[in-house]
N, CA, C and O atoms as a GROMACS GRO file, in nm:
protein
  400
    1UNK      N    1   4.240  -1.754   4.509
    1UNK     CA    2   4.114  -1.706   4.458
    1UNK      C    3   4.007  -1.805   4.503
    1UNK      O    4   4.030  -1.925   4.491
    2UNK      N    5   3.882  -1.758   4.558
    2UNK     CA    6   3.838  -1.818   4.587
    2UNK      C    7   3.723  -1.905   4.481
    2UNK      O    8   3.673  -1.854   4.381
    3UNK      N    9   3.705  -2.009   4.516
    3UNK     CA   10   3.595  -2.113   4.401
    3UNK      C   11   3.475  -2.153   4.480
    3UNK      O   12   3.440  -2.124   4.595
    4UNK      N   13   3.420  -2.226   4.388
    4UNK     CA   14   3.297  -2.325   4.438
    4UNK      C   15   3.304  -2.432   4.331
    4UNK      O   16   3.303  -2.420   4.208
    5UNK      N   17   3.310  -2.543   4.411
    5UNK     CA   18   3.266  -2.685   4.328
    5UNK      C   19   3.153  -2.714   4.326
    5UNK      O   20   3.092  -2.737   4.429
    6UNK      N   21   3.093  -2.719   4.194
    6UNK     CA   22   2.921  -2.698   4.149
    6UNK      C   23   2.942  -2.885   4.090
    6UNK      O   24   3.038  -2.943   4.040
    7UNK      N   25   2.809  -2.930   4.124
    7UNK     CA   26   2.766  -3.061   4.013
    7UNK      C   27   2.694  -2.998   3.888
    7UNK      O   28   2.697  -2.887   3.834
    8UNK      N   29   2.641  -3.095   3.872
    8UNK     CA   30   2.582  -3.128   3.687
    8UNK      C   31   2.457  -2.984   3.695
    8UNK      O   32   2.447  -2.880   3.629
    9UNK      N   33   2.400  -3.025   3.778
    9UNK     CA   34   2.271  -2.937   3.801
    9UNK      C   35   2.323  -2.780   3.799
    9UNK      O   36   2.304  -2.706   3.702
   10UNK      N   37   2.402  -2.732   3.940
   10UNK     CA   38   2.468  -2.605   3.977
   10UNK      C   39   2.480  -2.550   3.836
   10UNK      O   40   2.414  -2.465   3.777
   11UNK      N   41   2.609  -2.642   3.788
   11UNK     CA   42   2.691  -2.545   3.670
   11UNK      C   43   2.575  -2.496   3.575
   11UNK      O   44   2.594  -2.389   3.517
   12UNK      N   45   2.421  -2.584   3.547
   12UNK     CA   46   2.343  -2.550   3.397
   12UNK      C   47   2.295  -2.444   3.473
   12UNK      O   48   2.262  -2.363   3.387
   13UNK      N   49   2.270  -2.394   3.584
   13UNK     CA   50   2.189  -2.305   3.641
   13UNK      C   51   2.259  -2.167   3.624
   13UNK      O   52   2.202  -2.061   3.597
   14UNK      N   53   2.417  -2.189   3.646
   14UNK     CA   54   2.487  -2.064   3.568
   14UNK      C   55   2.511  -2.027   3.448
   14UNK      O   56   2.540  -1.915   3.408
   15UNK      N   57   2.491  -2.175   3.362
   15UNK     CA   58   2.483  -2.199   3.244
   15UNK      C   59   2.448  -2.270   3.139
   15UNK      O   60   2.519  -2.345   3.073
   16UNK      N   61   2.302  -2.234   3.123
   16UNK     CA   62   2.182  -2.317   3.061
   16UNK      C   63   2.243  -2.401   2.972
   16UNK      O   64   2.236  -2.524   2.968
   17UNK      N   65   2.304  -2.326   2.901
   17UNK     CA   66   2.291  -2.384   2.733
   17UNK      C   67   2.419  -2.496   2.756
   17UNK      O   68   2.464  -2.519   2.644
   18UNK      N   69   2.502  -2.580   2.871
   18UNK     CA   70   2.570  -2.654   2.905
   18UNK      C   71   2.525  -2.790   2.896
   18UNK      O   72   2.452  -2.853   2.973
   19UNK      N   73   2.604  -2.839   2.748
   19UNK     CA   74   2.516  -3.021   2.742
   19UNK      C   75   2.550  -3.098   2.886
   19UNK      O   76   2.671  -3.120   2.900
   20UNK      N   77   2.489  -3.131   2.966
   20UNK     CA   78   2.511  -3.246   3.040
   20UNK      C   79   2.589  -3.356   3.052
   20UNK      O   80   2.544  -3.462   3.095
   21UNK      N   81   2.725  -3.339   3.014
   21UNK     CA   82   2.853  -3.447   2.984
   21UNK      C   83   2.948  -3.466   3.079
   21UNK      O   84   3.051  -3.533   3.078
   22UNK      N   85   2.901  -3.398   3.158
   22UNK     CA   86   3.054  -3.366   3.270
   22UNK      C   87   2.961  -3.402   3.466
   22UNK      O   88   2.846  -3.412   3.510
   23UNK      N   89   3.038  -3.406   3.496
   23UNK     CA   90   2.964  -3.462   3.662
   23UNK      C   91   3.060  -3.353   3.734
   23UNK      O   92   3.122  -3.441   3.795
   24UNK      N   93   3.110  -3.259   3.769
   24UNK     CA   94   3.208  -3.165   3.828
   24UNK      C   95   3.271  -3.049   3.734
   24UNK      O   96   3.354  -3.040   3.644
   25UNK      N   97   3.176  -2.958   3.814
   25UNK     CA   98   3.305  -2.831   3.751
   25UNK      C   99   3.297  -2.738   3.874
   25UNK      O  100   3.234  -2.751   3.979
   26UNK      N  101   3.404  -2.610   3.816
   26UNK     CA  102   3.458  -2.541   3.909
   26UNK      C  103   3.440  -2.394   3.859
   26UNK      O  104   3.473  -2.370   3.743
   27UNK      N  105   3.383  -2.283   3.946
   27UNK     CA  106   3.329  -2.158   3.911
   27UNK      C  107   3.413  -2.056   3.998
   27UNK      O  108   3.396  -2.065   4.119
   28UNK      N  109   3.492  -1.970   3.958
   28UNK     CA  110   3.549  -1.863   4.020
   28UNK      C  111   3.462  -1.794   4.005
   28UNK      O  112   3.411  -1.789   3.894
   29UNK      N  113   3.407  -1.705   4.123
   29UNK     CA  114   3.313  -1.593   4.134
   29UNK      C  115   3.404  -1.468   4.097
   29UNK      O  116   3.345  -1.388   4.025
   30UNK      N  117   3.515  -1.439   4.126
   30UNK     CA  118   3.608  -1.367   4.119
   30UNK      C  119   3.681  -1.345   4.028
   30UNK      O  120   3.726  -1.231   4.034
   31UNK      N  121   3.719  -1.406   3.939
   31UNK     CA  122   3.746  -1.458   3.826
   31UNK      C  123   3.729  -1.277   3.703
   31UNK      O  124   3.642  -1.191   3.718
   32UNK      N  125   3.814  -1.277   3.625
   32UNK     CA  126   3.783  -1.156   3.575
   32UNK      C  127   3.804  -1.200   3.436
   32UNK      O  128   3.833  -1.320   3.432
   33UNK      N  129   3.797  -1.135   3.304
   33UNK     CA  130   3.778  -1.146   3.151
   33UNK      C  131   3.817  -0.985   3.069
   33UNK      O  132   3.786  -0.866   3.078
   34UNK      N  133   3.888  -1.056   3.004
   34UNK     CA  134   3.924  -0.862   2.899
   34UNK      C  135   3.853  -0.893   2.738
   34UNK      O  136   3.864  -0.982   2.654
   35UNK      N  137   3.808  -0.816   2.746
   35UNK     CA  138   3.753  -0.772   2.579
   35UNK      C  139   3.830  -0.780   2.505
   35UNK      O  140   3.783  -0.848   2.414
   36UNK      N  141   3.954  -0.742   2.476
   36UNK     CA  142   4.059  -0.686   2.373
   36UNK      C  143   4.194  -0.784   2.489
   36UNK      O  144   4.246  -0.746   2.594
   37UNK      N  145   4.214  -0.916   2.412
   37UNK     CA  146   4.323  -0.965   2.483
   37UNK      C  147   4.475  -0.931   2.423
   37UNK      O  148   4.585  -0.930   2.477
   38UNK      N  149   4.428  -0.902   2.283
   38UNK     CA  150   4.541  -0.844   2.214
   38UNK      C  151   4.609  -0.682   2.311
   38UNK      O  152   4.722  -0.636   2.296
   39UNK      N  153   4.526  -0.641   2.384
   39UNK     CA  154   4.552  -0.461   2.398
   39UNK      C  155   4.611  -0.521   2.531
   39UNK      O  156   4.712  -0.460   2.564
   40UNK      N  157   4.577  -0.626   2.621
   40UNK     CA  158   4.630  -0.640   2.728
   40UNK      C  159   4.804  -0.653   2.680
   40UNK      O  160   4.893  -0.568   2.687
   41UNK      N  161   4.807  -0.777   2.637
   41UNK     CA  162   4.897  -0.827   2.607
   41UNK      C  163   5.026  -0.727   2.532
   41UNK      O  164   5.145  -0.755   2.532
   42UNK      N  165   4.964  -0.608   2.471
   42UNK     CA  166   5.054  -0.522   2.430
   42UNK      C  167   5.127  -0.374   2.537
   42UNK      O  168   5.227  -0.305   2.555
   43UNK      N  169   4.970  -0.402   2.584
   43UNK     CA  170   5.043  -0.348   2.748
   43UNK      C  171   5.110  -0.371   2.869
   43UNK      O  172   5.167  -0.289   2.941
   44UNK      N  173   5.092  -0.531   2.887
   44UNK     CA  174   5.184  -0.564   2.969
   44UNK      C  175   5.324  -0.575   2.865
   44UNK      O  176   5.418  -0.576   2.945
   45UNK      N  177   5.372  -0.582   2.748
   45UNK     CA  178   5.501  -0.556   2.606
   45UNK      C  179   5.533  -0.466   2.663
   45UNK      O  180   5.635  -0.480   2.731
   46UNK      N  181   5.460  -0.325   2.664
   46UNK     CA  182   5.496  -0.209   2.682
   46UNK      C  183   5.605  -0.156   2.858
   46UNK      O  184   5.714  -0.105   2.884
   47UNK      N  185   5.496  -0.206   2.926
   47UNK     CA  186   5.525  -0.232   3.034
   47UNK      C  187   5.697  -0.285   3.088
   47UNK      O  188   5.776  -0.247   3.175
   48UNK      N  189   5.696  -0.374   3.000
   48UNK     CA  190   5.782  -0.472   3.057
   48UNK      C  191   5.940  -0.409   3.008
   48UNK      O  192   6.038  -0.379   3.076
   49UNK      N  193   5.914  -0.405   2.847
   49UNK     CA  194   6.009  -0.313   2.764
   49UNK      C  195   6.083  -0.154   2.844
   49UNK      O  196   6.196  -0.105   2.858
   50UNK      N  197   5.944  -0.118   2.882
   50UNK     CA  198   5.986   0.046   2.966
   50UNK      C  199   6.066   0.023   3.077
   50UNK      O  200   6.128   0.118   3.126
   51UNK      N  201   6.075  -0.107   3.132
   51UNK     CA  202   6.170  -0.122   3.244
   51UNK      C  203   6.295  -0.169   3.235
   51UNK      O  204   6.377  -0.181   3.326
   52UNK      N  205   6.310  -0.200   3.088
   52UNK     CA  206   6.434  -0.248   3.057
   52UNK      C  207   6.436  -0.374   2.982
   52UNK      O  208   6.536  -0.404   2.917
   53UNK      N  209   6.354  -0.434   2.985
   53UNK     CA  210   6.296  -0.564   2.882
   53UNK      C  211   6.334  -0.570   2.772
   53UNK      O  212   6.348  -0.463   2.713
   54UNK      N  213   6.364  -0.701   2.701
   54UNK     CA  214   6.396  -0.692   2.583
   54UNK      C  215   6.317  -0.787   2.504
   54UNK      O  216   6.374  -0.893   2.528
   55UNK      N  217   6.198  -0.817   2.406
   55UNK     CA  218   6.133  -0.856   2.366
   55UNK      C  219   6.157  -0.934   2.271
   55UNK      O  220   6.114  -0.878   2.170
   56UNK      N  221   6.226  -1.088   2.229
   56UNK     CA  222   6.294  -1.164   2.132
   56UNK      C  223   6.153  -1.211   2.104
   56UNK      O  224   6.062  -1.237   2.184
   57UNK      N  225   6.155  -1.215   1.950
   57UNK     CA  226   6.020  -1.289   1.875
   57UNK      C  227   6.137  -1.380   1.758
   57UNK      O  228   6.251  -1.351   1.723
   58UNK      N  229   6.060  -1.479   1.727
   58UNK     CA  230   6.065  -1.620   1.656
   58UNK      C  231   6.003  -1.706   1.591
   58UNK      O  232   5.883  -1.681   1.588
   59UNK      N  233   6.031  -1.795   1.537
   59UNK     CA  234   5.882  -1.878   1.501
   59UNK      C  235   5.928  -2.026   1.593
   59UNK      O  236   6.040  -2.077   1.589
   60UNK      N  237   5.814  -2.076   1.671
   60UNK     CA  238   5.835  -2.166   1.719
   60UNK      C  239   5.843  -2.292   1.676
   60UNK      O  240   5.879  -2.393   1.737
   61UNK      N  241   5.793  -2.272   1.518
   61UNK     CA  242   5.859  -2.442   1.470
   61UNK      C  243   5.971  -2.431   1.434
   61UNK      O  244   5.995  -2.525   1.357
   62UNK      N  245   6.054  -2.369   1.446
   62UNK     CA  246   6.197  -2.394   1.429
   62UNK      C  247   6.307  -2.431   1.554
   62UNK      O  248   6.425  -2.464   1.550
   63UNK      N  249   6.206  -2.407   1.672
   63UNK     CA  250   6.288  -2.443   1.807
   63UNK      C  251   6.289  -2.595   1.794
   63UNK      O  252   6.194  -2.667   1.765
   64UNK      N  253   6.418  -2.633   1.822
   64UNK     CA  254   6.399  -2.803   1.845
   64UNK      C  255   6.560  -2.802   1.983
   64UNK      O  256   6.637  -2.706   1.988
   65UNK      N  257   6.576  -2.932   2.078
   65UNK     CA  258   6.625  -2.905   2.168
   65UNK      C  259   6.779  -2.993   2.125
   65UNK      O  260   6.792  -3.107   2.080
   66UNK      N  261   6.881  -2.893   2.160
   66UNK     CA  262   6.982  -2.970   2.125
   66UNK      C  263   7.091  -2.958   2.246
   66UNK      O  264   7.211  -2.941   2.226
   67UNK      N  265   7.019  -2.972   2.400
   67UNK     CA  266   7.110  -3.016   2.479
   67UNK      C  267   7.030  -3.039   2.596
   67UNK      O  268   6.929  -2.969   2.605
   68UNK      N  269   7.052  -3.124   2.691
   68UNK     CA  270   6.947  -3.225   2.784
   68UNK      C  271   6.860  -3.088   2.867
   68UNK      O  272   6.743  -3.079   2.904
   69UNK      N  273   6.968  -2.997   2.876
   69UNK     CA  274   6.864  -2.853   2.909
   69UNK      C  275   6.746  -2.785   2.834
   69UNK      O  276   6.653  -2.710   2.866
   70UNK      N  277   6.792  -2.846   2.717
   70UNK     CA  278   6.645  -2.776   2.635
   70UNK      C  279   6.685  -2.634   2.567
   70UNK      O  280   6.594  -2.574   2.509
   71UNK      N  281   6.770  -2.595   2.568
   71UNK     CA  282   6.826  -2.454   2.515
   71UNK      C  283   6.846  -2.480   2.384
   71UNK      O  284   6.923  -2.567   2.342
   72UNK      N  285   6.772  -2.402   2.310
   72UNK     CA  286   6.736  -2.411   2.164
   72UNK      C  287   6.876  -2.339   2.062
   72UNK      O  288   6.944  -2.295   2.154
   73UNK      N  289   6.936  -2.311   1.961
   73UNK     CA  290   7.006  -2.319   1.864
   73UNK      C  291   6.981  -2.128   1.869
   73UNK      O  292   7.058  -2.036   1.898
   74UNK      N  293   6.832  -2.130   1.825
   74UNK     CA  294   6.831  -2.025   1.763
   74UNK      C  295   6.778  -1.943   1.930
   74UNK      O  296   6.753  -1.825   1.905
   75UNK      N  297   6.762  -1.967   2.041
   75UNK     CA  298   6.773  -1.911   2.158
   75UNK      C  299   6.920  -1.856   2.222
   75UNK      O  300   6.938  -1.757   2.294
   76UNK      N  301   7.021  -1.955   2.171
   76UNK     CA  302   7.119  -1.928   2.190
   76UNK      C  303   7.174  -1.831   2.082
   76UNK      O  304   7.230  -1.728   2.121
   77UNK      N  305   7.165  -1.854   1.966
   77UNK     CA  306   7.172  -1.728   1.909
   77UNK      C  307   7.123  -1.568   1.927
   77UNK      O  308   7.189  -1.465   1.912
   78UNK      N  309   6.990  -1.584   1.964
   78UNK     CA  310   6.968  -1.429   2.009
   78UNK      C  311   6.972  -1.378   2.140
   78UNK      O  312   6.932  -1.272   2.189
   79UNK      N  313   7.041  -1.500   2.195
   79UNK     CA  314   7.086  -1.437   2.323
   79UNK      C  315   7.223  -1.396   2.350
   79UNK      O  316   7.277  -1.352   2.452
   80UNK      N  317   7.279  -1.428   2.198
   80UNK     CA  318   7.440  -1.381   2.173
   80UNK      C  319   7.417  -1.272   2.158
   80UNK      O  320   7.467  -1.191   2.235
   81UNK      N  321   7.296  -1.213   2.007
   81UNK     CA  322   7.300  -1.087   1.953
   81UNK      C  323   7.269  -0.991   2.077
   81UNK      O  324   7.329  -0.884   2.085
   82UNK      N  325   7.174  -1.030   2.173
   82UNK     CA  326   7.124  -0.920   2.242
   82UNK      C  327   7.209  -0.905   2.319
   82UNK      O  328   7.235  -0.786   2.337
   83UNK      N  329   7.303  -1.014   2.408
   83UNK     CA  330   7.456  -0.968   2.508
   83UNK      C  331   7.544  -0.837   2.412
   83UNK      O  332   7.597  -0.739   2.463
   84UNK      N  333   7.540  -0.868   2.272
   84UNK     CA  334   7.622  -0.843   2.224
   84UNK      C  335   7.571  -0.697   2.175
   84UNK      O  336   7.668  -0.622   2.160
   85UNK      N  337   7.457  -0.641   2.148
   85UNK     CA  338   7.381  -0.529   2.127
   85UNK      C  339   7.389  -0.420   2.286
   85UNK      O  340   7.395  -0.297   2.293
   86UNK      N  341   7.387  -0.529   2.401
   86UNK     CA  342   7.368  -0.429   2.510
   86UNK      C  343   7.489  -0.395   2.539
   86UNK      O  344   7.511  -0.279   2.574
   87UNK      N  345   7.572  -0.472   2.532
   87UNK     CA  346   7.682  -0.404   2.590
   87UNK      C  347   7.738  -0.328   2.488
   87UNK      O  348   7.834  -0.267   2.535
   88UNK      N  349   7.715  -0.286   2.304
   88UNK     CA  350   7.753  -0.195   2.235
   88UNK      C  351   7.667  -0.068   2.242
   88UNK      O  352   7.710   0.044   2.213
   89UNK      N  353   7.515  -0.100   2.291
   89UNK     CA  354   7.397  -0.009   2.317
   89UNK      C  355   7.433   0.088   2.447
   89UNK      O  356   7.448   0.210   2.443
   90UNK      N  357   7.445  -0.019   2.594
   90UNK     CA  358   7.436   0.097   2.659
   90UNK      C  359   7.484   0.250   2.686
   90UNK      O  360   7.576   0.311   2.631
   91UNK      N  361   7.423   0.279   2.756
   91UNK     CA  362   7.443   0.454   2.728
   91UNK      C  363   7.347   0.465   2.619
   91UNK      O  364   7.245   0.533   2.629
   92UNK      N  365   7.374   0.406   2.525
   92UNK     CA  366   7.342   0.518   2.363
   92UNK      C  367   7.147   0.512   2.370
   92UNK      O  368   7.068   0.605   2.356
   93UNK      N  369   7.126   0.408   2.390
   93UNK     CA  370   6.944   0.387   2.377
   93UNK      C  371   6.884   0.321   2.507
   93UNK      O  372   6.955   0.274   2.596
   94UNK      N  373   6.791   0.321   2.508
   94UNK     CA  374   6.747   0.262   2.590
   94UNK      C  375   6.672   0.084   2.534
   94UNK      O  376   6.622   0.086   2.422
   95UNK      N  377   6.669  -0.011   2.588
   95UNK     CA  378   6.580  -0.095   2.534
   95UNK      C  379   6.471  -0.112   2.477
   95UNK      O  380   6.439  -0.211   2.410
   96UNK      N  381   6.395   0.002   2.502
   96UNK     CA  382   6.241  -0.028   2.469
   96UNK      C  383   6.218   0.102   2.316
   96UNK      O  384   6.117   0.134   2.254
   97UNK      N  385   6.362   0.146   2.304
   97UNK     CA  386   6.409   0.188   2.130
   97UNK      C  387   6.464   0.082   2.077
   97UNK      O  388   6.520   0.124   1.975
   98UNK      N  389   6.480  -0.026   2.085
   98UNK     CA  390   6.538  -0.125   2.040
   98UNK      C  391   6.429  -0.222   1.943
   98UNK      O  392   6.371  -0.312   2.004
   99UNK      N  393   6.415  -0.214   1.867
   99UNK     CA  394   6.344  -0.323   1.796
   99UNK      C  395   6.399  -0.473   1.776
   99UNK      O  396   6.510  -0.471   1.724
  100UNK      N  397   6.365  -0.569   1.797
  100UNK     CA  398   6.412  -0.721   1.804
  100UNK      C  399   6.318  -0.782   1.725
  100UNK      O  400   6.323  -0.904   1.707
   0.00000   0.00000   0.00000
């Protein structure tokens, strides 16, 4: 993607209201922005699910690492249930009927 490296001056000219604290920044002209990051994000879910995806949710303060790989307790756990769901699932559903 292409950029431009702007100084102090450049960047307030794209953006006035910018306190003067910084000596270098960097402006993608190209650069794009979504309104609704939640709707993206549920569409690329959707997306991903319809192809066969399987969507594991968690809470991340409970991940802690208990082998020099970093493979978490409760990662390894739902990666038992879901081996263990697909191979009793297939045929019968598809993944993206699957709630996790």
């Amino acid at each position: 993607m292409p950029l431009r490296a702007l100084d102090t001056a450049a960047a307030q000219v794209l953006e006035p209201s910018l306190h003067p604290v910084f000596a270098h920044a960097v402006f993608w002209p190209e650069a794009a922005s979504v309104s609704n990051p939640l709707g993206v994000t549920r569409a690329y879910a959707g997306h991903f699910t319809a192809r066969g995806g399987i969507i594991l949710s968690g809470d991340a303060r409970s991940l802690h690492r208990t082998e020099a790989v970093g493979v978490s307790k409760l990662m390894k756990a739902r990666l038992t249930q879901r081996n263990a769901w697909w191979r009793s699932a297939r045929g019968r559903q598809t993944c993206s009927q699957r709630s996790v």
